[in-house]
VOGU-3710 file (C-alpha; in Angstrom, 3 decimals, decimal comma):
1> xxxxxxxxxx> 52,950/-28,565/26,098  52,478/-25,063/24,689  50,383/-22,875/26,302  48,761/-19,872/24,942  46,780/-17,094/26,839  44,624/-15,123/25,142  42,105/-12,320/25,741  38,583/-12,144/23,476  36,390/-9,002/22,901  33,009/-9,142/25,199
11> xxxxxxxxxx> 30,386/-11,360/23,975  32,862/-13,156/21,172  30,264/-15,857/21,243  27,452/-14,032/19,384  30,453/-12,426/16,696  30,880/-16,129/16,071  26,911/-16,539/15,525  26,642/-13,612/13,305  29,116/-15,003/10,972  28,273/-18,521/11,159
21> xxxxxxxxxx> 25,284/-17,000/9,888  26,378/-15,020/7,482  28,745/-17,926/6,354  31,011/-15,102/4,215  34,146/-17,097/5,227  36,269/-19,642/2,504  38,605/-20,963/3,149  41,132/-24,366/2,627  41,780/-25,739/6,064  40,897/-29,611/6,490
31> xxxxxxxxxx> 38,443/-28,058/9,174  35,304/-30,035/10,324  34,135/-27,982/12,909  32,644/-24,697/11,805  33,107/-22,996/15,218  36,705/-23,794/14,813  37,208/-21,302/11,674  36,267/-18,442/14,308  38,218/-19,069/17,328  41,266/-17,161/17,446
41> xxxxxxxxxx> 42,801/-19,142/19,758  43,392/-21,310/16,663  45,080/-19,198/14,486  47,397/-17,392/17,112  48,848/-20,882/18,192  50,093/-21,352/14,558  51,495/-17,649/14,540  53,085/-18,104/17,931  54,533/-21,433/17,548  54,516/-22,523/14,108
51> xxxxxxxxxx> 55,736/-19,552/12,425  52,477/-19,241/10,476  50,805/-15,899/8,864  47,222/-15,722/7,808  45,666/-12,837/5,375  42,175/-11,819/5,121  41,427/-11,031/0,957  37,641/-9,670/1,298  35,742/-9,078/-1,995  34,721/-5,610/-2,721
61> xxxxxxxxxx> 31,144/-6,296/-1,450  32,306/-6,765/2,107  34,739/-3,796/1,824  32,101/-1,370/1,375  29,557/-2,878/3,865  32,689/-2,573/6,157  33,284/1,546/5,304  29,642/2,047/5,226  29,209/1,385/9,192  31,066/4,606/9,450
71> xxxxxxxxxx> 29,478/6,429/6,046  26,127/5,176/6,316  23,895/6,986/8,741  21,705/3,287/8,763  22,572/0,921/10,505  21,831/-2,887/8,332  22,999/-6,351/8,682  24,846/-6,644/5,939  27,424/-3,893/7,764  26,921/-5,326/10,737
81> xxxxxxxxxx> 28,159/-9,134/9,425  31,124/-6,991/8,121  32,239/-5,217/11,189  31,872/-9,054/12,726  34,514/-9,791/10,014  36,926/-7,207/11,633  36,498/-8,125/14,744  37,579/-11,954/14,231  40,250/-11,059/12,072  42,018/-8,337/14,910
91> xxxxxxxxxx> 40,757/-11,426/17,417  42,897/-13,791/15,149  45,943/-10,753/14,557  45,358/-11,634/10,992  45,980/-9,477/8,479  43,191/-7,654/6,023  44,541/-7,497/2,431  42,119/-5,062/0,658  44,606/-4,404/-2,894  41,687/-6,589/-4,708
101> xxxxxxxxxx> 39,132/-5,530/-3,943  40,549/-1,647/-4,393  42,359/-2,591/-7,745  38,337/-3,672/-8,529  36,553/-0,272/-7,176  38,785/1,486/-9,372  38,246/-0,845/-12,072  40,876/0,528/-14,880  39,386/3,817/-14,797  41,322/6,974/-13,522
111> xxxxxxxxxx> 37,944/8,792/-12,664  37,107/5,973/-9,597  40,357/6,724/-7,562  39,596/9,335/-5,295  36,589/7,423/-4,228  38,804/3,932/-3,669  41,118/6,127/-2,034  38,465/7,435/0,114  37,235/3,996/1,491  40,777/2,464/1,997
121> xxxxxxxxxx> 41,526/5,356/4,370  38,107/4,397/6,029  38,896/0,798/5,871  42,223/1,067/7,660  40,746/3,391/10,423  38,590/0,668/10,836  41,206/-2,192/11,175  42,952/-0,073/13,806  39,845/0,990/15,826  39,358/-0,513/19,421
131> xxxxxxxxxx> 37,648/-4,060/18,740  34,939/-3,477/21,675  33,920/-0,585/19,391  33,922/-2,443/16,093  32,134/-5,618/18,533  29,309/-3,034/20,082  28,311/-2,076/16,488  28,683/-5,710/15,155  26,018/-6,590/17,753  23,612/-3,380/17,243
141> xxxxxxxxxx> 25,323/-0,231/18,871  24,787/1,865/16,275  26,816/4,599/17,869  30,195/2,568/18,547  31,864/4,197/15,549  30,639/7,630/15,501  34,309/8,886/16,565  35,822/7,353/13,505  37,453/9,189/11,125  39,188/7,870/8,140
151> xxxxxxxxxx> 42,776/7,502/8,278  45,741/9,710/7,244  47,112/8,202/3,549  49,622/8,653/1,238  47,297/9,383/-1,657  49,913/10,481/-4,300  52,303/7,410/-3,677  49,158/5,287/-3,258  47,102/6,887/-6,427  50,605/6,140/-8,574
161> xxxxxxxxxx> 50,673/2,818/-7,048  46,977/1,579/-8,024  47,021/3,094/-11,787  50,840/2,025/-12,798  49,850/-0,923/-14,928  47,342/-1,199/-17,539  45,932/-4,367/-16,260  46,851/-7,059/-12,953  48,925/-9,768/-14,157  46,432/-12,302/-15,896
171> xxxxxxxxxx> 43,630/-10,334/-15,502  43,591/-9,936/-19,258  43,830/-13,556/-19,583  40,563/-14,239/-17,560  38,753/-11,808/-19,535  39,356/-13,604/-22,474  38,034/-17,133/-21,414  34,887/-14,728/-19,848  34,400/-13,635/-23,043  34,572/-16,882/-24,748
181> xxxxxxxxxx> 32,155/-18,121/-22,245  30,047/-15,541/-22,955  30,359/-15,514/-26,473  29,141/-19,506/-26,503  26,127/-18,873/-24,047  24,502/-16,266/-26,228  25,706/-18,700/-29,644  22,340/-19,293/-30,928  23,691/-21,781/-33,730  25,308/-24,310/-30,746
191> xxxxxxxxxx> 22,657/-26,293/-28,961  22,576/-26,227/-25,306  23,520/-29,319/-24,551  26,748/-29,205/-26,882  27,568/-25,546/-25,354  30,513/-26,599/-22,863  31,888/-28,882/-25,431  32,284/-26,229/-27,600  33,469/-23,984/-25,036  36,615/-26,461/-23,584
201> xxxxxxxxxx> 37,513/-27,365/-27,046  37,832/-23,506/-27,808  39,477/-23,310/-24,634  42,157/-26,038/-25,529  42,736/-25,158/-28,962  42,931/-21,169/-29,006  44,494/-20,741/-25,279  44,678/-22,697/-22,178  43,273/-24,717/-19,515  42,146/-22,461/-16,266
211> xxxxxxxxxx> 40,262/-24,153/-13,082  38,402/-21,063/-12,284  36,776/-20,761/-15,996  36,369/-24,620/-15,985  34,489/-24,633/-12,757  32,527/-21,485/-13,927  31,656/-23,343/-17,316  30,692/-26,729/-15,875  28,070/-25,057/-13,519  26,907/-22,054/-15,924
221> xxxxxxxxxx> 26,266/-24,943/-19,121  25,853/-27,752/-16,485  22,594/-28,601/-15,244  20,915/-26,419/-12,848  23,410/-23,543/-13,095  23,707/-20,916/-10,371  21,702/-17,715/-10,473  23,357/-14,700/-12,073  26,166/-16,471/-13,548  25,376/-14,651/-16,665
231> xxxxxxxxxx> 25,473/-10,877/-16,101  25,930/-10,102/-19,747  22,501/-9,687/-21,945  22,140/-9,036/-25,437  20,250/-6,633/-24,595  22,436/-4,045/-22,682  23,737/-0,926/-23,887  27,759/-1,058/-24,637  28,709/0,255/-21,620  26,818/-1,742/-19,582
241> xxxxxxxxxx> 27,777/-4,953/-21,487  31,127/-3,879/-20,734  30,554/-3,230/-17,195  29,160/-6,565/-16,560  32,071/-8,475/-18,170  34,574/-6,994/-15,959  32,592/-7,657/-12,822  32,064/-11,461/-14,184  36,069/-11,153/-14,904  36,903/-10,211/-11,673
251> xxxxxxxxxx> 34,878/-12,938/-9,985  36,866/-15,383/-11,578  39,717/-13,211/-10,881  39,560/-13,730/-7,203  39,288/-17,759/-7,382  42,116/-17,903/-9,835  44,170/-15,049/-7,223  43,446/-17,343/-4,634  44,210/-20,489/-5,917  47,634/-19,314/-7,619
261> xxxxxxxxxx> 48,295/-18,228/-3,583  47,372/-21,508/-1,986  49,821/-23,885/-4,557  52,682/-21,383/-4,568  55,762/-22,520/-2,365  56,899/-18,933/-2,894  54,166/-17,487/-0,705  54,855/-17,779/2,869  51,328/-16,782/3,935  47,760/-18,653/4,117
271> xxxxxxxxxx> 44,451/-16,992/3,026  41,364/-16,814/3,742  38,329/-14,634/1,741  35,178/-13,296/2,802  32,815/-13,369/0,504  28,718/-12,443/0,354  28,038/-12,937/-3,326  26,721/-16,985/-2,969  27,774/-17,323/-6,943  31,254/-16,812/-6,081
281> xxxxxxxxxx> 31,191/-18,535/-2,585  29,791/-21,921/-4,324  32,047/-21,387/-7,438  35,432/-21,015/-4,816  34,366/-23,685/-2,597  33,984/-26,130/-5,509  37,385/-25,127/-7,204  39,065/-25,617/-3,828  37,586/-29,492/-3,784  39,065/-30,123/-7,305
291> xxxxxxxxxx> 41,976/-28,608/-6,277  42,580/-30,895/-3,251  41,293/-33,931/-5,360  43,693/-32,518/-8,186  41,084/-34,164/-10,236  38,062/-32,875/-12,016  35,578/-35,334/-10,329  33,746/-33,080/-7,766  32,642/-30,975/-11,203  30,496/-34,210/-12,673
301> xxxxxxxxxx> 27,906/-33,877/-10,328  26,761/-31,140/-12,027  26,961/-32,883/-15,968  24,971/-35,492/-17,407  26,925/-38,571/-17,818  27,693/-37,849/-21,574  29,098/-34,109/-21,082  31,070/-35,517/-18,023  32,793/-38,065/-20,594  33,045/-35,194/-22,895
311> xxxxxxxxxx> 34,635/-32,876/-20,198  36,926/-35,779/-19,137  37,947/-36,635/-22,759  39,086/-32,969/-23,870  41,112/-32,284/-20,572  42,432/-35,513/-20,051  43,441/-35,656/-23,865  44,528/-31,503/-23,840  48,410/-32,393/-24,261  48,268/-34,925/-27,513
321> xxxxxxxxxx> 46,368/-32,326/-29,501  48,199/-31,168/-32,568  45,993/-28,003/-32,869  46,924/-26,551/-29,619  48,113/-22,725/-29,572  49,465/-23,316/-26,266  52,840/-24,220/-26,230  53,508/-23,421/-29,647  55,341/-20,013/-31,903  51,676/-18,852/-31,778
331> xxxxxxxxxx> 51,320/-18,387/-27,736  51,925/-15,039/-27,401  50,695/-12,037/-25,281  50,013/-10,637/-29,144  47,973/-14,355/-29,591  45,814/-13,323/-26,486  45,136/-9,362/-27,770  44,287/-10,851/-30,356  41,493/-13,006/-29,369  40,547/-10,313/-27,200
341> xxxxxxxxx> 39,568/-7,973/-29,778  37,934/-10,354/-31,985  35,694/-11,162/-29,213  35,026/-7,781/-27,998  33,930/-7,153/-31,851  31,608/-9,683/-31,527  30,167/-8,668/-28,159  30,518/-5,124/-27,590  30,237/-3,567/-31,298
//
C-alpha cells in the first residue's frame, strides 16, 4: 500500500474552518465530504502516485483580497479567507493560475496594465512566501506579511504578453449572447414569461448553443432569479453600461473557461476556482451538474413546467432547424461582428 508522509502548517484545522466558511471553493470532484476538498493529503497522493496536476483559477475578487493583505494597512476577512486560499493550495503543491483574472483587471484597456502588473508581482511574492506566515495572517496576525515585498517581473515580456490580442479566444463570442440576454431583459414589447423563449430561439437561429449563457438565462428569466444577475440598467451612462457588460461577460467567461478545461482530453491538468461572488458560485455549480448529467434537467427546477417544455423543445430540436446560422455559409467570425455591433447600437448608443 502507498504511503505518503506529509507535513501541514500549524493549526491547518482552523485554515480548513475559515474556508469551509467562506465556501469560495468549486470544484468537479465526486466529493461528499467537504473536509475532504481541504486536506492536502488528498491531492498530493494523486500527484505522487497517479501522475495527477491540479491548478487553482481564482476570480479577480479573490486576487485582490489576496494582494491587499500586503497593500492594505487593514486587516478584514475577506483577505484573510484569501490568504487561507494560499495556504491550502502551497499545502496541496497546487498550482495558482492568475492569467484570468489579470487578462480581466486589465480588461482590454492599455491604461490598467501597470496596475495588473503591479498585483501579479504581489501575488507571486505571495505564493512563494513561507506558509506559517501566510497561515499567522490567515488566522489574525496582522503583522505576518509586513516583510513582503512584491516580486521581481519581467514587465516588458509580460506587458507584450497580456495586450497581444485584441480579445481571449471566445471572449467575443460570450459577449454577444450577454448582449442578447441583455437586450431581451430590458425588451419591453416581450412579456416576461415569453422572455427565455425568445432568448434560446435567438440563440439557435442567429448563433449557437452555450451552457454557460443557457444556465445564466434559465435562472436570470426563470423564477426567482439570483440577485445582480443584471448589472446593466437603462439608466447608466455609456461607459458604465459598457463597463457592466464586460464584467457580466467575463462571469460567464470563467464558467465557459472552465468547463472547455474539464471536457478537453488535451488538457492534462484538473481545476479548481475560488470564487466569492455567490452569482457566479451558484451559476458554476449548476453548469457543472448539467454537465455531469449531460442533460439539461438540473436547469427545470428553476422553470415553470411550460418554459421547461419550451426550453426542452428548442434545444432538443436545435439541429432540424432550417433557419440555423450555425453550420451554414453564414457562420462566420464576420456573422458574429456583426451581431455584435447591431447590438451594441441598440444598447450602448
Amino acid at each position: 500500500m502507498n504511503e505518503l508522509l506529509i507535513t501541514l502548517p500549524d493549526n491547518y484545522d482552523k485554515i480548513v474552518e475559515r474556508l469551509l466558511r467562506a465556501d469560495w471553493l468549486i470544484h468537479n470532484f465526486r466529493a461528499k465530504e467537504p473536509n475532504g476538498l481541504y486536506n492536502p493529503a488528498n491531492y498530493l497522493y494523486n500527484v505522487e502516485f497517479h501522475n495527477a496536476e491540479y491548478r487553482a483559477l481564482l476570480d479577480l475578487n479573490v486576487l485582490q483580497y489576496a494582494v491587499n493583505c500586503v497593500k492594505k494597512d487593514a486587516m478584514r476577512d475577506l483577505y484573510r479567507d484569501a490568504c487561507a486560499v494560499l495556504v491550502f493550495c502551497r499545502a496541496a503543491e497546487i498550482q495558482i493560475e492568475p492569467a484570468l483574472s489579470i487578462y480581466e483587471r486589465i480588461n482590454y484597456n492599455a491604461e490598467n496594465l501597470e496596475e495588473a502588473l503591479d498585483e501579479l508581482a504581489l501575488l507571486r511574492s505571495l505564493d512563494n512566501a513561507d506558509v506559517e506566515q501566510l497561515a499567522r495572517y490567515a488566522l489574525g496576525d496582522k503583522q505576518a506579511l509586513r516583510d513582503i515585498e512584491p516580486a521581481e517581473i519581467d514587465r516588458k515580456t509580460l506587458g507584450a504578453k497580456l495586450t497581444e490580442y485584441r480579445r481571449l479566444t471566445h471572449w467575443d463570442s460570450i459577449y454577444l449572447l450577454v448582449l442578447a440576454a441583455v437586450s431581451t431583459y430590458w425588451n419591453n414589447k416581450v412579456q416576461p414569461q415569453r422572455k427565455l423563449e425568445r432568448y434560446l430561439d435567438w440563440v439557435v437561429r442567429e448563433f449557437r448553443i452555450s451552457l454557460p449563457c443557457i444556465v445564466y438565462a434559465v435562472r436570470l428569466f426563470g423564477h426567482n432569479p439570483l440577485s445582480n444577475m443584471m448589472k446593466f440598467r437603462v439608466d447608466l451612462n455609456d461607459h458604465s453600461r459598457r463597463a457592466a457588460i464586460f464584467n457580466m461577460t467575463w462571469d460567464l467567461f470563467h464558467i465557459d473557461h472552465f468547463l472547455k478545461t474539464w471536457i478537453d482530453p488535451e488538457k492534462k491538468w484538473e481545476e479548481i476556482f475560488f470564487t466569492q461572488d455567490r452569482m457566479l458560485k451558484s451559476l458554476l455549480r449548476l453548469a457543472i451538474s448539467v454537465q455531469y448529467r449531460e442533460d439539461i434537467s438540473p436547469l427545470l427546477n428553476f422553470l415553470t413546467p411550460s418554459q421547461a417544455t419550451m426550453c426542452r423543445t428548442i434545444i432538443d430540436g436545435r439541429s432540424d432547424r432550417e433557419d440555423r446560422a450555425y453550420g451554414t455559409d453564414a457562420w462566420s467570425p464576420e456573422h458574429r461582428d456583426q451581431l455584435i455591433s447591431k447590438l451594441e447600437r441598440e444598447l450602448y448608443d
